[in-house]
N, CA, C and O atoms as a GROMACS GRO file, in nm:
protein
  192
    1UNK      N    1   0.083  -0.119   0.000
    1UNK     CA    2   0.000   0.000   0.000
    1UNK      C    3   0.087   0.124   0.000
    1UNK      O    4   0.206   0.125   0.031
    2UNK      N    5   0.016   0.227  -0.037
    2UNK     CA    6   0.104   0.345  -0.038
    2UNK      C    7   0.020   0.446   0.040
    2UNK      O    8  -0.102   0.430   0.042
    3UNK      N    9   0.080   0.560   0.111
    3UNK     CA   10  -0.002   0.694   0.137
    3UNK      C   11  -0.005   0.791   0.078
    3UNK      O   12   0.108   0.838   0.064
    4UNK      N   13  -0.084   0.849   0.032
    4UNK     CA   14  -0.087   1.025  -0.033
    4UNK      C   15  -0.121   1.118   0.077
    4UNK      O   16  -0.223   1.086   0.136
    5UNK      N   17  -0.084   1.185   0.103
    5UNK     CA   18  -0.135   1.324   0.204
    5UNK      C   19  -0.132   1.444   0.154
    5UNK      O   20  -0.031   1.488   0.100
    6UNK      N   21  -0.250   1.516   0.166
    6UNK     CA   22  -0.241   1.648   0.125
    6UNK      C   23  -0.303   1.740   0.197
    6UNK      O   24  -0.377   1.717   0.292
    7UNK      N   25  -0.276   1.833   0.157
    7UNK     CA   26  -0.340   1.956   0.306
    7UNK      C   27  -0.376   2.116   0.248
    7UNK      O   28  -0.356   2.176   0.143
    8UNK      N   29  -0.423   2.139   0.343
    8UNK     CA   30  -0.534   2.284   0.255
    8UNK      C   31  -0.452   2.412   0.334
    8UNK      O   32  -0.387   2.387   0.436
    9UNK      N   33  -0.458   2.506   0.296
    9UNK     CA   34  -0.405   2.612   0.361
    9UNK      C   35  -0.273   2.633   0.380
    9UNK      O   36  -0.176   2.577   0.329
   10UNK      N   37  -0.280   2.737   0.476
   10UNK     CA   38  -0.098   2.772   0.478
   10UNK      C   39  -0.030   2.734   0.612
   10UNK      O   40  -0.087   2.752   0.720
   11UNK      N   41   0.063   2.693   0.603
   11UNK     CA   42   0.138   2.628   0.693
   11UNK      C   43   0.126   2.654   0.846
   11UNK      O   44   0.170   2.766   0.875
   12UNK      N   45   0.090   2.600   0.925
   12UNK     CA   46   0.054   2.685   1.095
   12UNK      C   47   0.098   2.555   1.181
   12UNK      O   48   0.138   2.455   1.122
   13UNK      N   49   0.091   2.560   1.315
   13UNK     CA   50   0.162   2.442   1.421
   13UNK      C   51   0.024   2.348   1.365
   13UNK      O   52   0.020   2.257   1.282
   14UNK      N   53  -0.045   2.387   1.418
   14UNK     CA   54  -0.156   2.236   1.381
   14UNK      C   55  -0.160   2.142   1.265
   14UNK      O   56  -0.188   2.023   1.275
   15UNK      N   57  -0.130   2.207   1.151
   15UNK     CA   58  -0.118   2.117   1.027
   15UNK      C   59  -0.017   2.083   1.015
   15UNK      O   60  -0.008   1.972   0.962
   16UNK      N   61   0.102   2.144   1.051
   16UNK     CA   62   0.231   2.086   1.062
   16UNK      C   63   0.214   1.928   1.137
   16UNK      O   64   0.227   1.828   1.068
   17UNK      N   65   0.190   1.921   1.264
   17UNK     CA   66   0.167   1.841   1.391
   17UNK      C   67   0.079   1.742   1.338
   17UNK      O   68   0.098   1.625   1.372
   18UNK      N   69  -0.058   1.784   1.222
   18UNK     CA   70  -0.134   1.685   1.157
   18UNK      C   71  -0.012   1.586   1.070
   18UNK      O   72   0.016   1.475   1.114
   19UNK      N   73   0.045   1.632   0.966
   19UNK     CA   74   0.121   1.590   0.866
   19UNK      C   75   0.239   1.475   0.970
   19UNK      O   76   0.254   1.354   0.950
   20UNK      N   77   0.296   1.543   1.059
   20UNK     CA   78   0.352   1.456   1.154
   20UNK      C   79   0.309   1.339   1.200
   20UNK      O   80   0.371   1.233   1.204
   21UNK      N   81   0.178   1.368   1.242
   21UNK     CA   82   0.090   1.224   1.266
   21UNK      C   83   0.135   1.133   1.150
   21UNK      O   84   0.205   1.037   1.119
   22UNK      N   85   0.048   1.226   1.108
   22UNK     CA   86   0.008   1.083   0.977
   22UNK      C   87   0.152   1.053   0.914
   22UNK      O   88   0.171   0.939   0.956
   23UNK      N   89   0.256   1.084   0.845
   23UNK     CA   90   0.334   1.039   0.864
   23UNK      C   91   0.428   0.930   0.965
   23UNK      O   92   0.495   0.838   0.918
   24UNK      N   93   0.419   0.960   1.095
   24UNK     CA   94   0.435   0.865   1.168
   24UNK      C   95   0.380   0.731   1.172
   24UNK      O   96   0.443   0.626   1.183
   25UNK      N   97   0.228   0.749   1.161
   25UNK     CA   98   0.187   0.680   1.200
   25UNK      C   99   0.207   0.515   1.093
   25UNK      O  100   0.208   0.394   1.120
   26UNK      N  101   0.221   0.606   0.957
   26UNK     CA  102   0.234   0.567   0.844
   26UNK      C  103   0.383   0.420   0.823
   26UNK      O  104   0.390   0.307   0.775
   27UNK      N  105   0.485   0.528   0.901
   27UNK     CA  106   0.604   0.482   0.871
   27UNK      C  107   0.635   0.316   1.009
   27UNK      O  108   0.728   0.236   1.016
   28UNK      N  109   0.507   0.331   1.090
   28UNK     CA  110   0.503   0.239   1.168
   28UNK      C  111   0.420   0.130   1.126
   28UNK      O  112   0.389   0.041   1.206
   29UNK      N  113   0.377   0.130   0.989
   29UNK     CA  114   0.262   0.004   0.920
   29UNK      C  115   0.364  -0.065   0.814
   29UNK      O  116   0.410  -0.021   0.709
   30UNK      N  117   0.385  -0.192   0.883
   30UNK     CA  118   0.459  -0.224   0.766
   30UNK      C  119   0.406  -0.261   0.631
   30UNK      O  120   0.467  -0.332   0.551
   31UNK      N  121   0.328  -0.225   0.618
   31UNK     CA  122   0.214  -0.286   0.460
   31UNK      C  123   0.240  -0.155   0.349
   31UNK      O  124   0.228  -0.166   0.227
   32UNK      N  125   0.283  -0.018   0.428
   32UNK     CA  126   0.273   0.117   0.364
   32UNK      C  127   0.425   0.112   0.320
   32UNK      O  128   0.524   0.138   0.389
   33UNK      N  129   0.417   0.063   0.156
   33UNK     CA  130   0.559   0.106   0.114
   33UNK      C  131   0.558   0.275   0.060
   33UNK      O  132   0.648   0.330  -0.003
   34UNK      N  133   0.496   0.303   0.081
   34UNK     CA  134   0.569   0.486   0.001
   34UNK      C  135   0.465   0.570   0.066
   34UNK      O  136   0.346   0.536   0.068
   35UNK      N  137   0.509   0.678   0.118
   35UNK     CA  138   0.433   0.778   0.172
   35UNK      C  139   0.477   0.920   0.087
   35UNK      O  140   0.588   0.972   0.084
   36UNK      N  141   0.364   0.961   0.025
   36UNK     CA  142   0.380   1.040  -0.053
   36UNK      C  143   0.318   1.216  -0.064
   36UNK      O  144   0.199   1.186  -0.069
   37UNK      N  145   0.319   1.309  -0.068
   37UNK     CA  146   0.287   1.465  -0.081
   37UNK      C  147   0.242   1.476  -0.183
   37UNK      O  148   0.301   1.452  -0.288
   38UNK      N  149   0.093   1.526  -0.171
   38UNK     CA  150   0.016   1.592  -0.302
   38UNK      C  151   0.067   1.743  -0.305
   38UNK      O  152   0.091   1.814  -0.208
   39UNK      N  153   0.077   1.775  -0.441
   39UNK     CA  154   0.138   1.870  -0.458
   39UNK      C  155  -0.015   1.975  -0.544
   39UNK      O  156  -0.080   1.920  -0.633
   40UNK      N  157  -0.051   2.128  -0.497
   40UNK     CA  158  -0.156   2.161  -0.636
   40UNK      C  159  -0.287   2.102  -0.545
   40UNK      O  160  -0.387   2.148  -0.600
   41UNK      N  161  -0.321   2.033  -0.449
   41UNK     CA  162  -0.454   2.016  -0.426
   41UNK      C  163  -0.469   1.875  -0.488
   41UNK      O  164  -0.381   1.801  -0.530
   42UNK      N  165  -0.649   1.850  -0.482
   42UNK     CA  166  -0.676   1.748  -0.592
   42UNK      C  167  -0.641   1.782  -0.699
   42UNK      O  168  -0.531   1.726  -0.709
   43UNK      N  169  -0.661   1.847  -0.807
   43UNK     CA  170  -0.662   1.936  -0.889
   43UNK      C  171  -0.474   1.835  -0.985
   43UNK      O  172  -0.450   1.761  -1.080
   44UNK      N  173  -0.396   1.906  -0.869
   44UNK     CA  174  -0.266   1.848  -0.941
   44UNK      C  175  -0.288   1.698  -0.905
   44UNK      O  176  -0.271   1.625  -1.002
   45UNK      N  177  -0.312   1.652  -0.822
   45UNK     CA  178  -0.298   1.466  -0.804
   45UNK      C  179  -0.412   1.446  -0.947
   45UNK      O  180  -0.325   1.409  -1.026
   46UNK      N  181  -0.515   1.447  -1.013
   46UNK     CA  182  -0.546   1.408  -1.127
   46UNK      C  183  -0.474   1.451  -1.234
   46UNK      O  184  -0.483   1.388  -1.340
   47UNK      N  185  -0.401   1.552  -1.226
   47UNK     CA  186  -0.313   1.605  -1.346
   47UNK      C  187  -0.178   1.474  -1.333
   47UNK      O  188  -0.153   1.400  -1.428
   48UNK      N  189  -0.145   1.470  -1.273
   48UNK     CA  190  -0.022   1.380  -1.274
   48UNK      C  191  -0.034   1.252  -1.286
   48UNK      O  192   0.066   1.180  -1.286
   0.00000   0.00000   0.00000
């Protein structure tokens, strides 16, 4: 499996601290080979 994460707005402690989670939490599943950053919103993840 893989992760995508993406996030709305501009950078502040809470979304930072979100992205942290989930990353972590991510890198502790061994089933999740690639954890990955949407870049652009939805918008760019269908463009690419």
């Amino acid at each position: 499996y893989n992760v995508i994460i993406g996030q709305s707005g501009g950078a502040t402690a809470v979304i930072n601290a979100s992205l942290v989670g989930a990353v972590e939490t991510a890198l502790q599943d061994v089933r999740i080979g690639g954890i990955y950053g949407m870049r652009y919103g939805i918008e760019g993840l269908l463009q690419e």
